[in-house]
N, C-alpha and C positions, 0 to 999 in steps of 0.2 A: 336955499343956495342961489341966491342973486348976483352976483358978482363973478362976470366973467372967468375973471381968474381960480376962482373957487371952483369953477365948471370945470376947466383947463386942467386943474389938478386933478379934479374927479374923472375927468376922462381917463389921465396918466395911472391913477389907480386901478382904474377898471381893464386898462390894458393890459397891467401888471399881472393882475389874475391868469392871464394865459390865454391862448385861443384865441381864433379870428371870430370880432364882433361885428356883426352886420352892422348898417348906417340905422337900420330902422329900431335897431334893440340900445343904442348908444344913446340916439335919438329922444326914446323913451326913458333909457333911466336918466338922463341928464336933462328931460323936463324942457327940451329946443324941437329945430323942425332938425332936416336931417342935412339943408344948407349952411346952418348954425354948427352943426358936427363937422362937418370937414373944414370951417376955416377954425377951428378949436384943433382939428389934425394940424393943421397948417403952423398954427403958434409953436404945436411940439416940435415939429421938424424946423423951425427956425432957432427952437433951443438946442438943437443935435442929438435931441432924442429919436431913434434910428422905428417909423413908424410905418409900417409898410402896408401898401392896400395889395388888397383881391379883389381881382378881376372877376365877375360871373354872377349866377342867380344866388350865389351862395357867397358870396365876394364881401370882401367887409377890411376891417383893419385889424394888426396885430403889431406887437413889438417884434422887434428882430433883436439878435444881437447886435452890439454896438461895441465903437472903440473903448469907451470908458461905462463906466456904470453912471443910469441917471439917474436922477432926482427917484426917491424910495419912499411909496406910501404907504403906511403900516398902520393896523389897528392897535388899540390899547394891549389887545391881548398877544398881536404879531411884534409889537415893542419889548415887550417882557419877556416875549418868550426866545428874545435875539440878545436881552439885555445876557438874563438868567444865565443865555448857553454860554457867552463870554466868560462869566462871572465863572460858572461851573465848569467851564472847560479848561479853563488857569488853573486851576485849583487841581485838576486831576491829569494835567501834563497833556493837553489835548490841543493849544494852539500853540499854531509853525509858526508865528509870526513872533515879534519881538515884544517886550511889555509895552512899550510905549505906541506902538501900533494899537494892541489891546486896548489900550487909555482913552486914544483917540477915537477910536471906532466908537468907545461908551459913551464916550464924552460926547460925541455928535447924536447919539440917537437920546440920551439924555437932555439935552437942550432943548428939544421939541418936542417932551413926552409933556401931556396935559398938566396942570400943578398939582390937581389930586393926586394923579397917577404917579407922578416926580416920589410925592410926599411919601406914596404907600411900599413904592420901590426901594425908596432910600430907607424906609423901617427893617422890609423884609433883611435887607444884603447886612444892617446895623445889629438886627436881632440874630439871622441863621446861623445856625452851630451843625459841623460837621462829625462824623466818628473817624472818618479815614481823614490823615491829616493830609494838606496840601502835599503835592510834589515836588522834587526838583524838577525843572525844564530842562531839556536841552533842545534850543531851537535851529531847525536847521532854517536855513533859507528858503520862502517860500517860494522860490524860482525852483529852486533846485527840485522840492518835492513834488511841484508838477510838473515839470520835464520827467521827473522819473515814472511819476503818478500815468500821464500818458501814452510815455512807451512802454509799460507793463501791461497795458490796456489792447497797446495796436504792436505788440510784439518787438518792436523797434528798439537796437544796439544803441547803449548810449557810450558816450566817450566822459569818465567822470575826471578830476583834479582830485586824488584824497589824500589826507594827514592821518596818517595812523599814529596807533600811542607810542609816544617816545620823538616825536615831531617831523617822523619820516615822509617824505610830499613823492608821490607817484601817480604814473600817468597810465591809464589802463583801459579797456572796454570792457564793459558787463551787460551783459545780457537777463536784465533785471526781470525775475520770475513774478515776484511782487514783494510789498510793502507793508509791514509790520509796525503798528505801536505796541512798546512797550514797556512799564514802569513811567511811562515819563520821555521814553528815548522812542525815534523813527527810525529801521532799518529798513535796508532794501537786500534782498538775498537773489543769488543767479548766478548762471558760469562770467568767469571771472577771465581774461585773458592772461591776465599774467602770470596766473597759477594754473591752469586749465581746471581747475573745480569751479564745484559750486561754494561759493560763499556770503559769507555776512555785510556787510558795512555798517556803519551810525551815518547817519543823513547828518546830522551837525556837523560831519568830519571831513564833507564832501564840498571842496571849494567852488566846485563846477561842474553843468552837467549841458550836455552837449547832443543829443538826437541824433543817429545818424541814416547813409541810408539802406537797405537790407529787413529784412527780420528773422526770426529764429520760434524754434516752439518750444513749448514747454516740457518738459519729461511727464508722461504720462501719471497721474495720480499726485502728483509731486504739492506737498504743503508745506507754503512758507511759513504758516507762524510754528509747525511742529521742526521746519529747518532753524528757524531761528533761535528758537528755545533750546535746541539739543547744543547749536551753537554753541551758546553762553555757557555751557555746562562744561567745554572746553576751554574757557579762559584760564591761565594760568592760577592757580593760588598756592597757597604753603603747604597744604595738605592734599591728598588724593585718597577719598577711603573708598572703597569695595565691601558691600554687605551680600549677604543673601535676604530674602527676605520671604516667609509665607505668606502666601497672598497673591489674587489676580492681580496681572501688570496695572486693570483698570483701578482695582483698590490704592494700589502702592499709590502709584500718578494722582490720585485725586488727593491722598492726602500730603504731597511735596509741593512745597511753595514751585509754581511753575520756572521754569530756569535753570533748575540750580544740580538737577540730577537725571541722569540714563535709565530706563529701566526696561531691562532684559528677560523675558520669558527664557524658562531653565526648560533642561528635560524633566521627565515624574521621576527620574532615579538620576539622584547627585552623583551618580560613580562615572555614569555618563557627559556627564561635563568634563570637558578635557580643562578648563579655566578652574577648577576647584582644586584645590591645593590638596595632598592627599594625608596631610599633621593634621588636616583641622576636623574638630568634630561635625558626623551629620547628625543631628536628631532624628532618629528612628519616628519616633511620635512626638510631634510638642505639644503641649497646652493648647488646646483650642484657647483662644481669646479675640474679643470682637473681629468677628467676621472670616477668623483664619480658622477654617475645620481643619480636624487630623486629617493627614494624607493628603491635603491639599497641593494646589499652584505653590509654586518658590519663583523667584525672581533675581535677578542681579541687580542691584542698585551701586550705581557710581556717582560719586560727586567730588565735589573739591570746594574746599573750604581755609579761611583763614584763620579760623581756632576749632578745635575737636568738641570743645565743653557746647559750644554751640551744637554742633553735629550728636549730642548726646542727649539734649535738649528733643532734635529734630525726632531722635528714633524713640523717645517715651512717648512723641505727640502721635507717631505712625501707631504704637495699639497692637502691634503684631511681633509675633515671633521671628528674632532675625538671629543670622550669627555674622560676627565682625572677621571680615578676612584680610582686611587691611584698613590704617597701619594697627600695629599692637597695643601703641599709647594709644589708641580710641577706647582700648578696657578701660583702664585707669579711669577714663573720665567719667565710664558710663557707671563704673562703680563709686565713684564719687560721688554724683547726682544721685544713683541709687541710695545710696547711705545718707543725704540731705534729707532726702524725701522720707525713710524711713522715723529715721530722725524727728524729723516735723509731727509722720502720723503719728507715733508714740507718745508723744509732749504732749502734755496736759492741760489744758484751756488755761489752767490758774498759777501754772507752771514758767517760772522764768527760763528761756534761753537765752546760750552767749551761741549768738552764730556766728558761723567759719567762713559763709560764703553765701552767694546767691542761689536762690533755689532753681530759678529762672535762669539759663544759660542765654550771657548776653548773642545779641544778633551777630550773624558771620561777619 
């Protein structure tokens, strides 16, 4: 490392690392006296690279924060591992920013990545194959998700602009609990002035967000991603069904696509449910089957959906004993699927079928 400027960067690196480095240990790894290190300080701070001394027997230099981000020294392996996250965090609905932001970011750290390195990077990203397919995005503003991102942190009202579905524009305060990814989409959940609940938003929906000044706390125990999920489970669709289900609430919940349904611990005697319809059958004793013992937990399960056949689909994948309390076309469907399925097992390896239908009930 002969070349001034080669040192200059090497210093900028080594500051990057973190922590205040004495003149004497600078000194050392940059291979100068310790007069040679501060005018190499000197060159950064005429770049406005923001480089701050200590004072004392322990006194040395450190970055500070600065108005802009400087100049970024990364190892082969701190390149890839910034490429990668780009790369994989597009892919899984993970950056706020725009694509073409994404591009650029890549396209800057790929310009300077070594040409082996270039070579072996550009194989990996040419070759990888994923199972989970890419996401849709929806990118909110990344102004907006850190104004929200800090006031959920230091308790502070913010003043949001949002477009709800259907292109309605309103002006409100929330009192933002916190911030949720999910599928793809950013929410921010918290009391809401203009409804006085607590509510949802989508961060791509929110035109503006604004800090103000005050704070507020949180509701004791209060969890945003289990607020946000029960949410969604609220959004309007065509259907509304109601199960019961045998089974702890943990069993039910672990096997429902997160989102999409309620699930309600019952009393041990269904008569004491004032929500149970008094026409519909209880099962004294059902079938033990995976994981549901007789006399077991029951549960209430709600959800809503935009076709049944799917929701028919749903309740062969849960494994457990349920009964349908709403609506009544949900039988129909479950007996249709029953009767595919049947169908199927009985057919004979060498045996021609004319099939009626999918076995697999397409997604809600």
């Amino acid at each position: 490392m002969t070349r001034p400027t080669a040192r200059v960067l090497a210093l900028l690196e080594i500051l990057q690392a973190g922590g205040t480095r004495t003149v004497a240990d600078l000194a050392d790894r940059l291979g100068v006296d310790e007069r040679t290190v501060r005018r190499y300080v000197d060159h950064l701070i005429d770049l406005d690279i923001p480089v701050r001394s200590v004072r004392g027997r322990y006194g040395g230099y450190h970055l500070a924060p600065g108005y802009r981000m400087p100049p970024l020294m990364l190892t082969d392996e701190e390149a890839l591992a910034v490429l990668l996250g780009l790369f994989a965090g597009r892919r899984a609905g993970l950056v706020t920013t725009s694509a073409a932001a994404m591009e650029n970011a890549a396209a800057k750290v790929r310009r300077v990545l070594p040409a082996a390195l270039g070579r072996r990077l550009e194989a990996l990203l040419a070759t990888a194959e994923f199972t989970a397919p890419a996401r849709p995005v929806a990118s909110p503003e990344a102004g907006v998700l850190l104004v929200l991102a800090e006031a959920a942190r230091h308790r502070w009202p913010v003043a949001i602009g949002y477009q709800a579905w259907g292109g309605r524009r309103s002006e409100r305060t929330v009192h933002p609990y916190g911030i949720v990814l999910h599928s793809g989409r950013w929410y921010v959940t918290g009391a809401d002035s203009a409804s006085g609940e607590v509510r949802t938003f989508r961060l791509d929906r929110i035109e503006s967000a604004t800090a103000l000044q005050g704070s507020f706390e949180v509701p004791e125990g209060f969890d945003p991603t289990a607020r946000v999920l029960s949410g969604l489970t609220e959004v309007p669709y065509l259907h509304e069904v109601s199960l019961r289900v045998q089974g702890t609430a943990e069993q039910v919940r672990s096997r429902l696509p997160a989102g999409i349904a309620t699930v309600q611990e019952l009393p041990a005697d269904p008569a004491e449910d004032p929500a149970t319809p008094r026409d519909l059958p209880v099962p004294a004793e059902p079938p033990a089957i995976s994981g549901a013992e007789e006399g077991g937990d029951w549960v209430r399960v709600r959800l809503r959906a935009e076709r049944l056949d799917w929701v028919a689909g749903v309740l062969a994948w849960l494994d457990l004993t349920f009964v349908i309390e709403s609506p009544d076309a949900l039988r129909d469907n479950v007996r249709a699927l029953a009767h595919r399925l049947t169908t199927c097992a009985d057919t004979a390896p060498d045996a021609g079928v004319e099939t009626t239908g999918p076995v697999t009930p397409a997604k809600h």
